[in-house]
C-alpha positions as CSV (number, residue, x, y, z in Angstrom):
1,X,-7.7,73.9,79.0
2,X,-9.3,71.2,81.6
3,X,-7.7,70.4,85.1
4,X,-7.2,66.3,84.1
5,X,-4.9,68.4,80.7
6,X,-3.0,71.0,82.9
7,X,-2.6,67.8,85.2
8,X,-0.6,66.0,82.7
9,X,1.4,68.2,81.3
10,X,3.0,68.9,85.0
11,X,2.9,65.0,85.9
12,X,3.6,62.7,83.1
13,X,7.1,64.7,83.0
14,X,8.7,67.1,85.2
15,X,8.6,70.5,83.4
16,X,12.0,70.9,84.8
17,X,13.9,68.4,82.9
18,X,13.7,68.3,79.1
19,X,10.6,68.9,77.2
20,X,7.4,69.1,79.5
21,X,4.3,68.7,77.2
22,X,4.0,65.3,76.0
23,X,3.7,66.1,72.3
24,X,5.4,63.3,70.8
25,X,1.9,61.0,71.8
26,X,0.1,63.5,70.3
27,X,2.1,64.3,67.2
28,X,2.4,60.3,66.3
29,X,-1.1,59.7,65.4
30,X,-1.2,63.6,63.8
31,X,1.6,62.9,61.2
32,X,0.3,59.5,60.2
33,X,-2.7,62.1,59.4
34,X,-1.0,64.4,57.3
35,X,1.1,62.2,55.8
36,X,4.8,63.6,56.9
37,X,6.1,60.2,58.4
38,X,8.9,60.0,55.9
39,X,9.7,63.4,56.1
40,X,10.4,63.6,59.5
41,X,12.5,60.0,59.2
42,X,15.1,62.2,56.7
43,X,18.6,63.3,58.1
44,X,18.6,67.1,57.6
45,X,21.3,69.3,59.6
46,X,20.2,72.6,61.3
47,X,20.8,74.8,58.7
48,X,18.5,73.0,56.1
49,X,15.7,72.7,58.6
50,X,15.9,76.5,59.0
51,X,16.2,77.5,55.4
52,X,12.7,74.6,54.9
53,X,11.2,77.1,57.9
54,X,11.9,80.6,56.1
55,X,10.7,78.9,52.8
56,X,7.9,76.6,53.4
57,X,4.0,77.4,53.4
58,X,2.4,77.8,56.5
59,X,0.6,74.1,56.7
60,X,4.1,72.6,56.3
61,X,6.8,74.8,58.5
62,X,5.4,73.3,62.0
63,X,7.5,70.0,60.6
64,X,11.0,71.3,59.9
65,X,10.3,73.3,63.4
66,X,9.7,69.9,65.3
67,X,12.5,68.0,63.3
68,X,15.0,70.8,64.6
69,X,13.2,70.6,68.2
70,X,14.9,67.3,67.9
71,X,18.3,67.8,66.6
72,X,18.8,70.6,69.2
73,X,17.7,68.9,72.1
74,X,20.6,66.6,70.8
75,X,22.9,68.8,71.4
76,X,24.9,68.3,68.7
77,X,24.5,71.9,67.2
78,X,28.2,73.4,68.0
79,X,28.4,76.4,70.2
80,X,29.1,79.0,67.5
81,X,26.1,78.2,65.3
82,X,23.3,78.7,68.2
83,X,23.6,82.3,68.1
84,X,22.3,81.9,64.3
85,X,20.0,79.7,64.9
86,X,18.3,81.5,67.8
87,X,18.5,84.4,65.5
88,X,16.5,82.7,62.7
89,X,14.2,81.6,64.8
90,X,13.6,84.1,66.3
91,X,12.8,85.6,62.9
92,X,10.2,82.7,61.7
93,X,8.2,83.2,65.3
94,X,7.7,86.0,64.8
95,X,6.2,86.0,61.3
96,X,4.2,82.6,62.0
97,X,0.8,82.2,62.5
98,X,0.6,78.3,63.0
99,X,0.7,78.2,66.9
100,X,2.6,74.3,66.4
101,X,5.4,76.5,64.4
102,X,5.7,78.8,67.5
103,X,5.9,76.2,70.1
104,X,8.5,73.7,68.0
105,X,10.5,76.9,68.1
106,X,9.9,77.7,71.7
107,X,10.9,73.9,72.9
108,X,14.0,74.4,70.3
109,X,15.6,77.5,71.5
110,X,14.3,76.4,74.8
111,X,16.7,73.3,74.7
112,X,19.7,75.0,73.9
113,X,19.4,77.0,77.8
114,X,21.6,79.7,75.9
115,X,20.9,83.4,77.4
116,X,20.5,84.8,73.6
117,X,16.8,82.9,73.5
118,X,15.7,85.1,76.6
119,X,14.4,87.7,74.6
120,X,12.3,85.3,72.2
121,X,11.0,83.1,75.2
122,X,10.3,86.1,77.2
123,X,8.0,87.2,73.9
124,X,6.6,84.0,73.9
125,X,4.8,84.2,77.6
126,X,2.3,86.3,75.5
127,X,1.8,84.6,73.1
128,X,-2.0,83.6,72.5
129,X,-1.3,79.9,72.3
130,X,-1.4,78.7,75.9
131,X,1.0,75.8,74.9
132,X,3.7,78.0,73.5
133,X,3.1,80.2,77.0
134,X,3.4,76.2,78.7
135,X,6.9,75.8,77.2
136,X,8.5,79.0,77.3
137,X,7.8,79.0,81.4
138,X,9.3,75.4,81.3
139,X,12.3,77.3,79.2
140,X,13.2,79.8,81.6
141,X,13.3,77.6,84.4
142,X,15.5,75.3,82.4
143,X,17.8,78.4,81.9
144,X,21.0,78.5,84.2
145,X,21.3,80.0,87.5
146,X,21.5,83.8,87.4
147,X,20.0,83.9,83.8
148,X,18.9,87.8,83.4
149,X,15.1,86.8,83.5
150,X,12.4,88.9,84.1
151,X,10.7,86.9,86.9
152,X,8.3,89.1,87.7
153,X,6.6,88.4,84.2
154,X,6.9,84.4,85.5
155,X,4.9,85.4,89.0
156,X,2.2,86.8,87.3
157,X,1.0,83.5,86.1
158,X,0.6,82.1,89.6
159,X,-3.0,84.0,88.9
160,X,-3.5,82.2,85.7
161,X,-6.6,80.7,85.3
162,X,-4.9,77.9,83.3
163,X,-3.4,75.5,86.4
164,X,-1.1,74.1,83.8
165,X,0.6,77.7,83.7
166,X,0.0,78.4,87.4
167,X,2.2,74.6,87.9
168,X,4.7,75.6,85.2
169,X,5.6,78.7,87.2
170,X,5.4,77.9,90.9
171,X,8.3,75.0,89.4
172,X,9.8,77.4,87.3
173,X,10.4,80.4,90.1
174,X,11.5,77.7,93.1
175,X,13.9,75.8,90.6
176,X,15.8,79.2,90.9
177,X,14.9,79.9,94.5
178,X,13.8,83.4,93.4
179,X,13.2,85.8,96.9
180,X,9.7,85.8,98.1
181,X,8.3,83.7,95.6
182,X,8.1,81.1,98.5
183,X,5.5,83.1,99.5
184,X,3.4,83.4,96.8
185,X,3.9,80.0,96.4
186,X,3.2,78.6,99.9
187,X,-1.0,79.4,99.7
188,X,-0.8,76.5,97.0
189,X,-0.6,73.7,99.5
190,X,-4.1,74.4,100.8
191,X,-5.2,74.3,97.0
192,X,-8.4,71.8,96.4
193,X,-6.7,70.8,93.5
194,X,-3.5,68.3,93.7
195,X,-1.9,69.1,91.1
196,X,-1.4,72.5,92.1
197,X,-0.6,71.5,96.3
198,X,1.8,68.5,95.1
199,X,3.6,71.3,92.5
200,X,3.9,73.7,95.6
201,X,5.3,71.1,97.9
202,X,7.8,70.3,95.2
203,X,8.6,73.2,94.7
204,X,8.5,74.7,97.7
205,X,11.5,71.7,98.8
206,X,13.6,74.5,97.1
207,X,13.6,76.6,100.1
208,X,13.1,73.8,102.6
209,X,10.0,74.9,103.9
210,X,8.8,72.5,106.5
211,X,4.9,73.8,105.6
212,X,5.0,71.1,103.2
213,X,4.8,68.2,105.3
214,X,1.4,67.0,105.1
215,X,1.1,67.6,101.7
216,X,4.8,65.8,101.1
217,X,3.3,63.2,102.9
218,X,0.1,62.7,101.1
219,X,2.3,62.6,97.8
220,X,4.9,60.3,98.6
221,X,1.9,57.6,100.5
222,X,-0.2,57.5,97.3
223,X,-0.7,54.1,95.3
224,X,-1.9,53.6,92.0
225,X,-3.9,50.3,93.4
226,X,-7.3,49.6,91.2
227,X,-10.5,51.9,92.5
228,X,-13.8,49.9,92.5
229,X,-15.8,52.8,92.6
230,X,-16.4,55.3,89.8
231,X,-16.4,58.2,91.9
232,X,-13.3,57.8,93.6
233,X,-11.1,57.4,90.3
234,X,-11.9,61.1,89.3
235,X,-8.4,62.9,90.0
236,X,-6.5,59.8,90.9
237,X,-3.1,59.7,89.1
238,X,-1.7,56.6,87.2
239,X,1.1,54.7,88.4
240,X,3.3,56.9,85.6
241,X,2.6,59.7,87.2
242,X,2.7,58.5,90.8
243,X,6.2,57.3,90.2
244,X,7.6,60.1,88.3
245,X,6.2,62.2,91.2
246,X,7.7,60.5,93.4
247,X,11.1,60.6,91.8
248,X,11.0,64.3,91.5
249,X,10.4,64.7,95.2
250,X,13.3,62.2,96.6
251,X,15.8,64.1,93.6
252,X,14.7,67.4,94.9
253,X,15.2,66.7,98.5
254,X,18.7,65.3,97.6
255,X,19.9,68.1,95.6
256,X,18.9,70.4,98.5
257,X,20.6,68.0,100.7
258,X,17.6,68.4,102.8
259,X,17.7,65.1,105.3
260,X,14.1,66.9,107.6
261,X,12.1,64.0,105.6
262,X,15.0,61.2,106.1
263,X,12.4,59.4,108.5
264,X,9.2,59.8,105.7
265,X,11.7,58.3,103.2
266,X,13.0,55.7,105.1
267,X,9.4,54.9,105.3
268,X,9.2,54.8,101.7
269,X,12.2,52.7,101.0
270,X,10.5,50.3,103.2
271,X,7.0,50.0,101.9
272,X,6.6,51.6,98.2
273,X,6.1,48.8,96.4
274,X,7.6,50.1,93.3
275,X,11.1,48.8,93.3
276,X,12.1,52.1,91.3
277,X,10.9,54.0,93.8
278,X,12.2,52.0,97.1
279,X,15.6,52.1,95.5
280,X,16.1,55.7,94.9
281,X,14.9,56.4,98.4
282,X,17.9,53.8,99.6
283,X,19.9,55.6,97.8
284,X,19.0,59.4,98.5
285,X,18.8,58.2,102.7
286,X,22.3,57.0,102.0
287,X,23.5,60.6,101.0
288,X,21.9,62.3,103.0
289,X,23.6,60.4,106.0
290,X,26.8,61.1,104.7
């Protein structure tokens, strides 16, 4: 997996809230493909997408596993059906050799934050799909405080050679403020890559490290201003991802209640340009007053 992919995956969405991999982009132009639109467009509860996954043929299961990566990200599954559900699916990854089947089940059982998935998402950081490994990280951090995880399985990806994973985990292990991962964490701000210093700094907000200023500050001064020369647009992120960036950062320093950066985003709210952006500054320096 390139740098520019493993970039996106981390920047386009934060890994931390909902589904991280953009895979409804990719998945729009692959069921027009193959055919499926109208199957996918069909109302079909939980329990018949599941009975569709134990039944169908390998080329077709992946759909009826992305359909119910849908409905359960709904929440509308009631509470006494997800052990079931977590069970079955647990049963079809196992048995599946189409990697898209095993990561639609991943993001579903991911979605539901329920501690009965740990055991298949735990699985699923070996699986040989580096996706599927992508979203059962994202999973885990997703999980509620105190979840019975194995994080030492989650630190030994900070030596990944994909940086997708190595992002997916430095955000996974700080969301839940796990002891001395700070520290494996804090060499990433001296990265040469940004994505992996800006995931650090983020992350590393978590446990209100004040080693993060200059790279907090290179993250929350960027622009997404036109570059005239060629060279100098290699690595430089889109407005998208400079805002959602940006977002993430003010939202993690105001759930921490953190107000060391109140003068860097003071500065913000008075020069980003991006009204989005100015505004949520206003609002965090507000709170963080109080």
């Amino acid at each position: 997996m390139s740098d520019r992919g493993a970039s996106e995956k981390i920047l386009e969405k934060s890994p931390l809230n909902g589904i991280a991999v953009p895979v409804a982009i990719i998945l729009v132009g692959a069921l027009i493909v193959f055919g499926v639109t109208r199957m996918l467009s069909t109302e079909r509860s939980h329990r018949d997408l599941i009975s569709e996954m134990h039944s169908k043929t390998f080329g077709n299961r992946w759909v009826a596993a992305y359909e119910l990566s849908k409905l359960l990200a709904s929440k509308s599954i009631a509470s006494e059906e997800i052990p079931w559900v977590i069970e079955n699916l647990s049963a079809i990854y196992r048995s599946s050799a189409d990697s898209r089947t095993r990561n639609f089940i991943v993001i579903a059982v991911g979605s539901l934050e329920r501690v009965e998935g740990l055991e298949l998402l735990s699985q699923a950081l070996e699986d040989p799909d580096d996706k599927v490994k992508f979203n059962a990280i994202v999973a885990q951090g997703n999980m509620p405080v105190g979840s019975p995880i194995d994080w030492m399985k989650l630190e030994n990806f900070l030596g990944d050679e994909d940086k997708g994973l190595v992002q997916a985990a430095i955000l996974a292990l700080s969301q839940h403020k796990i002891q001395g991962a700070n520290e494996k964490i804090r060499p990433f701000l001296k990265a040469s890559e940004k994505p992996l210093r800006y995931s650090a700094a983020l992350g590393l907000i978590n446990y209100q490290e004040v080693a993060i200023e200059p790279v907090l500050n290179e993250m929350m001064m960027m622009d997404d201003a036109p570059v005239s020369d060629p060279s100098q647009r290699v690595g430089k992120f889109n407005g998208a991802q400079i805002e959602a960036l940006k977002l993430n950062v003010l939202n993690a320093l105001q759930k921490n209640k953190w107000d060391y950066f109140n003068p860097l985003i003071k500065k913000v709210a008075r020069e980003d340009k991006n009204v989005k952006i100015s505004t949520k500054a206003k609002e965090v320096l507000n709170l963080l007053k109080n």
